[in-house]
Structure formats: structure tokens, C-alpha cells
C-alpha positions as CSV (number, residue, x, y, z in Angstrom):
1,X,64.8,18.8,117.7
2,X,68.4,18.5,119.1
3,X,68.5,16.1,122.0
4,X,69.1,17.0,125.6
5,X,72.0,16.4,127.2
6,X,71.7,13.2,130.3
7,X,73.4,13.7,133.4
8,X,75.1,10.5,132.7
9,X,76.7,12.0,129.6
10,X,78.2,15.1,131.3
11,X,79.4,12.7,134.4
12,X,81.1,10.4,132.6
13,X,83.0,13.0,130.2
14,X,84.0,14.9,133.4
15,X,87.6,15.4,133.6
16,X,88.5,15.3,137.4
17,X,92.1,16.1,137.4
18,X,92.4,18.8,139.5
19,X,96.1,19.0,139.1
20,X,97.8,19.6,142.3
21,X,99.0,17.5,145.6
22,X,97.1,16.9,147.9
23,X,99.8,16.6,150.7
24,X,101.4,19.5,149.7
25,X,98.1,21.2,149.7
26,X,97.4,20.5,153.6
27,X,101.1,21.9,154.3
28,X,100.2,25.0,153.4
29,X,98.5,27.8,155.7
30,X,96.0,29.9,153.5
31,X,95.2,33.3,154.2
32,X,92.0,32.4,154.7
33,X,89.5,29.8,154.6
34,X,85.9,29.9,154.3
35,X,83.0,30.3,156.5
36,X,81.1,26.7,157.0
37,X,77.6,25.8,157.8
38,X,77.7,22.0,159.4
39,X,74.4,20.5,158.8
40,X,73.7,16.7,160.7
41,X,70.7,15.2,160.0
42,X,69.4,13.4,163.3
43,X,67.1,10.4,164.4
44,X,67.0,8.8,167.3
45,X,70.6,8.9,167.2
46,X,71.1,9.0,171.3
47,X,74.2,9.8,173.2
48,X,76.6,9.2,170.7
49,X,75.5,12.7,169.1
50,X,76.9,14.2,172.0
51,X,80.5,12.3,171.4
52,X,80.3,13.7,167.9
53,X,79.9,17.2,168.5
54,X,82.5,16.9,171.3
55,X,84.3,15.8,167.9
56,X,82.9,18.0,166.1
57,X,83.7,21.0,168.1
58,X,87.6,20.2,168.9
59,X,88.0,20.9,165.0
60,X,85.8,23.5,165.0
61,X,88.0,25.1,167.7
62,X,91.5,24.7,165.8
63,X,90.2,26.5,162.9
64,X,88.8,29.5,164.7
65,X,92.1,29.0,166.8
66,X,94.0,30.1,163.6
67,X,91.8,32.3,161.9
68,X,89.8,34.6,164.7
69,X,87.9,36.0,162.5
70,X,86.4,32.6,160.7
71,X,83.0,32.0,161.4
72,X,81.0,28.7,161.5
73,X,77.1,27.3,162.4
74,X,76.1,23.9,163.6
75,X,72.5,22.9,161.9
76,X,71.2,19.4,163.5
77,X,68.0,18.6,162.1
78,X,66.2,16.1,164.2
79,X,63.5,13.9,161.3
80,X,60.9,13.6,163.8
81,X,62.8,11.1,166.5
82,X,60.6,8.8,168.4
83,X,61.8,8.1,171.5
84,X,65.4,10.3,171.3
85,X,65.2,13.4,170.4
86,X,67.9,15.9,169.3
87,X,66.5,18.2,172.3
88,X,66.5,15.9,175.1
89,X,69.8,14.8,173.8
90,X,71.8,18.1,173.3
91,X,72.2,21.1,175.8
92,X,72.1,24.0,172.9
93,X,73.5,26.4,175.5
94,X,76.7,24.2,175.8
95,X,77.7,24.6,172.2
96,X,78.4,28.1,170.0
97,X,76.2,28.3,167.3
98,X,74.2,25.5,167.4
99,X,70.8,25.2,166.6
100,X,68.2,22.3,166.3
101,X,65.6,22.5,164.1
102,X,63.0,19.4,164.6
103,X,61.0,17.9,161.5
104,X,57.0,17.5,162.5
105,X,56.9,14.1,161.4
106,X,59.1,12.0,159.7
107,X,60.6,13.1,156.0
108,X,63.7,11.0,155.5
109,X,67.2,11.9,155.5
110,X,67.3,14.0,151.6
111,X,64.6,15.7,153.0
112,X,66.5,16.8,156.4
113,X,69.3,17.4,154.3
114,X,67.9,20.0,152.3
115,X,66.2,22.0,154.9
116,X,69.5,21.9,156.8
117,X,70.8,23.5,153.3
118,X,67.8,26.1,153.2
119,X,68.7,27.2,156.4
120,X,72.7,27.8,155.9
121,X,74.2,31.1,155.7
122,X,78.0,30.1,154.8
123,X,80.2,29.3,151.9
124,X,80.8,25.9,152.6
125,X,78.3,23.3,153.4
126,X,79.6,20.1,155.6
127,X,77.0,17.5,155.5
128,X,78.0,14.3,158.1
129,X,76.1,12.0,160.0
130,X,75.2,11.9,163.8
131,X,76.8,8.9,164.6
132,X,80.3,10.1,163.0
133,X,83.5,11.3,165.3
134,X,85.9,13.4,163.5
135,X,89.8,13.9,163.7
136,X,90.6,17.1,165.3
137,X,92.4,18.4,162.2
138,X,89.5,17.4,159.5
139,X,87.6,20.6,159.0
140,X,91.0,22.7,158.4
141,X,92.2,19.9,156.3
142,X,89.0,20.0,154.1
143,X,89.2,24.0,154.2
144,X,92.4,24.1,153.1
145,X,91.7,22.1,150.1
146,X,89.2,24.4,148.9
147,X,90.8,27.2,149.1
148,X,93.8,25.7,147.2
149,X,91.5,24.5,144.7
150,X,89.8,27.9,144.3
151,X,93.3,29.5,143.9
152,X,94.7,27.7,141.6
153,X,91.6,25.9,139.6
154,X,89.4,29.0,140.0
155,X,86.7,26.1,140.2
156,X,85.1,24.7,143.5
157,X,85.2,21.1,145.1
158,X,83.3,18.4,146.3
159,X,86.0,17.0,149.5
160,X,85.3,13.6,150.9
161,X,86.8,11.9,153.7
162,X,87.4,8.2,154.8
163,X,86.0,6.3,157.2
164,X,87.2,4.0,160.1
165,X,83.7,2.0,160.8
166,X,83.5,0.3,164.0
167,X,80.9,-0.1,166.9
168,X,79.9,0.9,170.1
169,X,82.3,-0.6,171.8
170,X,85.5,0.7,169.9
171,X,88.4,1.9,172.2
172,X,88.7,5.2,170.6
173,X,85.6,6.6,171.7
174,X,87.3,7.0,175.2
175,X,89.8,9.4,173.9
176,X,89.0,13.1,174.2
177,X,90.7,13.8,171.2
178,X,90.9,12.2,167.9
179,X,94.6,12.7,165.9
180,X,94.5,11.2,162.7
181,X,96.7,9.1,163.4
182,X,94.8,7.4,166.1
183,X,92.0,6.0,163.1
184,X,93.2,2.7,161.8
185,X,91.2,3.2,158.3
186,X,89.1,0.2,156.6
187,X,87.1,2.0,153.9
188,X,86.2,0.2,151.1
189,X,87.7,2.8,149.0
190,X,90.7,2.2,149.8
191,X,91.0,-1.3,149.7
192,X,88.3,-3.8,149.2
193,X,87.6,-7.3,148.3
194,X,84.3,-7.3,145.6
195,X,81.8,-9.2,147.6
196,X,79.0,-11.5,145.7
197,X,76.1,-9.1,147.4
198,X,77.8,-6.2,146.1
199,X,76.6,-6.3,142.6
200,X,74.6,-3.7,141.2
201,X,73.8,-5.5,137.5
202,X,74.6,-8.1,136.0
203,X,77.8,-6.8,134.3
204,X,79.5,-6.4,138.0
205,X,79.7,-10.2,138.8
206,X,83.2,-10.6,136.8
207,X,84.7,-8.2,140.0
208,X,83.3,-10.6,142.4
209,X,86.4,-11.7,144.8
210,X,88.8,-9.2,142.9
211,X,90.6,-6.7,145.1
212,X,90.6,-3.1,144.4
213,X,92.2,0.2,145.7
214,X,90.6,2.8,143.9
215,X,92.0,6.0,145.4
216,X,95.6,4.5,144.8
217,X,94.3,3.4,141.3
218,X,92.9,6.0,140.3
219,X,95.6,8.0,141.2
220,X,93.5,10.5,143.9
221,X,90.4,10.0,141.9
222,X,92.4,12.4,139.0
223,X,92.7,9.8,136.6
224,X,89.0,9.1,136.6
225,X,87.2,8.2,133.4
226,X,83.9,7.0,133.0
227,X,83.4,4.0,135.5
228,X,86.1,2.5,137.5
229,X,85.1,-1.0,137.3
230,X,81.8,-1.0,139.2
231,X,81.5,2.0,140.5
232,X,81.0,5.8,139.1
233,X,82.6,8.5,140.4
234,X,79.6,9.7,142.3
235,X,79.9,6.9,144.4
236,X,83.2,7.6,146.2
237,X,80.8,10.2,147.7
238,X,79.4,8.8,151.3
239,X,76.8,11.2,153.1
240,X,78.6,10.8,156.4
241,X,81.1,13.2,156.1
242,X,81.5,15.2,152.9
243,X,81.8,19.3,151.7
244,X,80.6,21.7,148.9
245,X,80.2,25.1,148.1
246,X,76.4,26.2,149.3
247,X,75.0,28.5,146.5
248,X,76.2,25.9,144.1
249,X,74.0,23.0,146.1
250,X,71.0,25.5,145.9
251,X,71.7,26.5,142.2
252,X,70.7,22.7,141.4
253,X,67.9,23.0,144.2
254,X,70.1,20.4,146.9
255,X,69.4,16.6,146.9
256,X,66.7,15.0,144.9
257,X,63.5,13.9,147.0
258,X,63.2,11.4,144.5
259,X,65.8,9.1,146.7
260,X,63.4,7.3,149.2
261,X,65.0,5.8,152.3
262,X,68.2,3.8,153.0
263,X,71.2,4.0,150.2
264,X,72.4,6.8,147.7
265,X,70.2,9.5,149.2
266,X,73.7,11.8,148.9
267,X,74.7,11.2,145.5
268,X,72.3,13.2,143.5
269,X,73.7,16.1,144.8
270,X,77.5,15.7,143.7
271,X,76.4,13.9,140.9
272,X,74.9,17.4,139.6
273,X,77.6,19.6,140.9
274,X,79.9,17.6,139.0
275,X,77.9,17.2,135.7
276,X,76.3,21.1,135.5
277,X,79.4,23.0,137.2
278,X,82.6,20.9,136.7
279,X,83.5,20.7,140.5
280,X,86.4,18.5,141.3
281,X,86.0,15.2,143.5
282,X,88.9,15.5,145.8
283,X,89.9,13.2,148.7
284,X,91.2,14.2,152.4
285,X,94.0,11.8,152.5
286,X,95.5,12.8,156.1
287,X,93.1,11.8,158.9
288,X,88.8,10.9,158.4
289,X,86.3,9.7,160.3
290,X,85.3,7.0,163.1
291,X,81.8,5.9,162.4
292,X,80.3,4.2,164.8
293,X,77.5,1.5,163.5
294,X,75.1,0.4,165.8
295,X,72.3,-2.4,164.6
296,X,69.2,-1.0,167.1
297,X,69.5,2.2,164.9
298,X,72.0,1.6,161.4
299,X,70.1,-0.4,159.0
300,X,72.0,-4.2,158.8
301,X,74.6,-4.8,156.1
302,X,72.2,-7.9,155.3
303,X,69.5,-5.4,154.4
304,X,71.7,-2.7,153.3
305,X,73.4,-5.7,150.6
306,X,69.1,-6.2,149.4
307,X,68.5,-2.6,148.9
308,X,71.7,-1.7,146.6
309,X,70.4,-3.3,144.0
310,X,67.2,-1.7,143.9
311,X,69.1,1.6,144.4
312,X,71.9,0.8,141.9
313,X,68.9,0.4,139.1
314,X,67.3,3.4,140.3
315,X,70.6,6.0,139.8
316,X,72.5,4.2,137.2
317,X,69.4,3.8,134.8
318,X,66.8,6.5,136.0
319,X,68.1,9.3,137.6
320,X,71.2,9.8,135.3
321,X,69.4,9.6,132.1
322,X,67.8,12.9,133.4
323,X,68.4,16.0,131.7
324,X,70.3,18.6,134.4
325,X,66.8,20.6,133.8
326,X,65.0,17.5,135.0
327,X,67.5,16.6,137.4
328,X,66.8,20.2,139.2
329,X,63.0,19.5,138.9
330,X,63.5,16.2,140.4
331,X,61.3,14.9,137.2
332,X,61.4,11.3,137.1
């Protein structure tokens, strides 16, 4: 009996060169764009969900500004909030199609991410986080790289953005509008010095103190291959602001369950868009994300650095030796 193809196998033969600019991309004005469902999961986020949608919304706006007929939805799905919740929070009345749908108890953020995903209705599926304020030109800038993509690839795309991570008290979140070039960038992959917590197996300690910029190195993420030193491509993925086409994330059933807790609970889902359908990872190199970490609610770095290694383990051995039948199944 022929063996079964691993998700590890198809990832790491996936060629990602999408073959166009990505500047020249965003200069362009498509004819159209397509219609997005934004889905947040929430819990006990607090005010800072309203800064975001404020965020949120000025993007929203320029898009419908330019294409009348463009529709949109906002999903927040509140996991069961003790003491915050997404209701006492946010006026639903102040906000076009917005709607807040509130977990009985507790599920975890995979969990909230797939209802949010049963409950879509558009092409495009934006998954970010609560605490996350966007650039006013993000959501066309992500838009328009789809639709390029689709033209000229006749494929569809996985679009990430960058983030500026800061705290509460960051200047910016006094402005009433974001431009990107107001974000002074410090993602990780775009520059980074390996750290000695950051190791994953054994194999990663020779990257320890090296500096890497992997979106300049890997030219865009088009010269991918394999692994990039430590990491796979999956990983350029972060859950706090990134796009896909929806009946593609229900065609592999949306995130695996499997994911408990803090760290990687996004990456199953790209990880089987890329291996069963071919998408294309493609950055948004013009503008991102200002992500505001705060310790009463984020989980520490200290504990986040303890937990990647369970969670590297877990992905790079487990869930990518799946079969995509098992991966859809969630059979581990």
C-alpha cells in the first residue's frame, strides 16, 4: 500500500514564488476587490477594542470610499470574558455591520476562530486580534494583493502583515488616524537577533545570537525553500492580522482544535492552504499593525519563551506528519 502523503512533505516542496511586485501591485487600482468578513476573537480585551475598531473602521471606510458597491462584516467573538465583555465594551449600534457573538464558556482562541469562520458570508476572511490597531490603508492594501494575485496567478493568497508591538502607553494610540508611515516597525521578521529561548530543538542553537532578515532574505518570502534556518514558512504567519480566501478555510474545515492555548493556534490553517491548494504566502510591505501588549491580559514573553518549545515539538513533529485527510479530521 502506497504511502500517504504528510503535510510536511507538500509544505516544504511548495514553490511560493508568486512572481510579481509587490509595490507595483499596491500602485495599482483594481476594478474590484473582494467582499471581506473581519472576524476578532475577544476576551476580556477592554477598551482597547474600541481603539481598534476605530482602526478598524477608518480602513474599512477608504475601501467602501472607492468601491461603493464593496461590502464588508465585522464578526467579534467574545470566548466567554470574565469580567469584560465584548457587549459591555462595544455599542453594536455605533458600528455598520457588526455583530458580537459570545461563547457560553470558555473554548480558546482556534475555537473562536472557527465559529467566527462558520458564521462568514464573504470572499475574504481577515482574522486579527483585539488588541491590534491598523493603518488606514491596510485592508485595501491586502485587497489589492489578492486581486492581483488572482489575475495574474489564477491562484489565491495567504497576505500577512507586520507588526509594530508596543504597550499601553505608546504615543500613537492618541492619533485618530494611523498612516503607515506613522508605525516605526520591529517585527522579528524583519530583522531579529536569534535569542537563546528561542530554540525550538536542538538543531536551532547554532542561530543563537545570529541576525536575520528573512523577508529581505528570502527575497518577499518568493525564494522560500524548505526551512529558512529555524523557521518554516508557516511561521511568518502571526494570527494578529492576516487574510485568506473563505471557502478555501472551510474546504480544509478552518483551524485544527488540536492547538490548545497560547502559541501556533493560527498556523494549522495556512499550513493546509498552502500544502492541499498551493496558495501563495505574500507580505504587505507598505504600512501593518500597532499591537498593543498588555501583561494583565497578553501572556508574558517569559512564559510565552517556555511554551514554544512544547508548541514547536507539537507542529513540527506531530501535526505535520499528518496526512491532509487527517489534518482536515484533526486526527492526531
Amino acid at each position: 500500500m502506497r504511502k500517504q502523503t504528510t503535510l510536511k512533505e507538500l509544505l516544504f516542496k511548495h514553490n511560493n514564488d508568486y512572481g510579481f511586485d509587490i509595490i507595483y501591485s499596491l500602485s495599482l487600482q483594481p476594478v474590484r476587490v473582494s467582499n471581506l468578513s473581519v472576524i476578532i476573537p475577544y476576551f476580556d480585551t477592554g477598551s482597547i477594542i474600541r481603539l481598534s475598531l476605530h482602526h478598524l473602521y477608518n480602513s474599512l471606510n477608504l475601501v467602501k470610499s472607492i468601491y461603493p458597491d464593496w461590502s464588508f462584516e465585522v464578526i467579534v467573538v467574545d470566548d466567554g470574558s470574565k469580567k469584560l465583555s465584548a457587549g459591555k465594551q462595544i455599542k453594536v449600534p455605533d458600528y455598520q455591520h457588526l455583530k458580537i457573538i459570545t461563547n457560553s464558556e470558555n473554548k480558546g482562541r482556534t475555537s473562536t476562530r472557527n465559529i467566527g469562520l462558520q458564521k462568514a458570508q464573504y470572499e475574504a476572511c481577515l482574522f486579527m486580534d483585539s488588541d491590534v490597531l491598523i493603518d488606514c490603508q491596510l485592508i485595501l492594501n491586502h485587497l489589492k494583493i489578492h486581486s492581483y494575485n488572482k489575475k495574474n496567478n489564477n491562484s489565491k493568497a495567504i497576505t500577512v502583515s507586520f507588526f509594530q508591538f508596543s504597550d499601553k502607553e505608546e504615543s500613537l494610540l492618541k492619533l485618530k488616524n494611523l498612516a503607515p508611515a506613522d508605525l516605526k516597525l520591529n517585527d522579528y521578521r524583519l530583522y531579529c537577533k536569534y535569542g537563546p529561548t528561542w530554540i525550538g530543538c536542538e538543531e536551532d542553537k547554532e542561530f543563537i545570537g545570529k541576525e536575520f532578515r528573512i523577508v529581505h532574505d528570502t527575497n518577499n518570502f518568493k525564494d522560500w525553500n524548505g526551512l529558512y534556518k529555524a523557521w518554516a514558512l508557516t511561521n511568518m504567519v502571526l494570527g494578529g492580522f492576516f487574510m485568506v480566501d473563505r471557502k478555501e478555510a472551510l474546504k480544509v474545515n478552518g483551524f485544527n482544535e488540536s492547538f490548545k492555548g497560547y502559541g501556533s493556534t493560527e498556523t494549522s490553517l495556512p499550513t493546509k492552504l498552502i500544502a492541499m491548494f498551493g496558495d501563495f504566502l505574500i507580505p504587505v510591505l507598505v504600512g501593518g499593525c500597532l499591537h498593543i501588549e498588555d501583561n494583565q491580559i497578553n501572556v508574558t514573553r517569559k512564559d510565552k519563551d517556555k511554551i514554544f518549545w512544547a508548541k514547536h515539538d507539537f507542529y513540527f513533529n506531530k501535526y505535520l506528519a499528518l496526512t491532509p485527510d487527517n489534518a482536515i479530521k484533526d486526527k492526531i
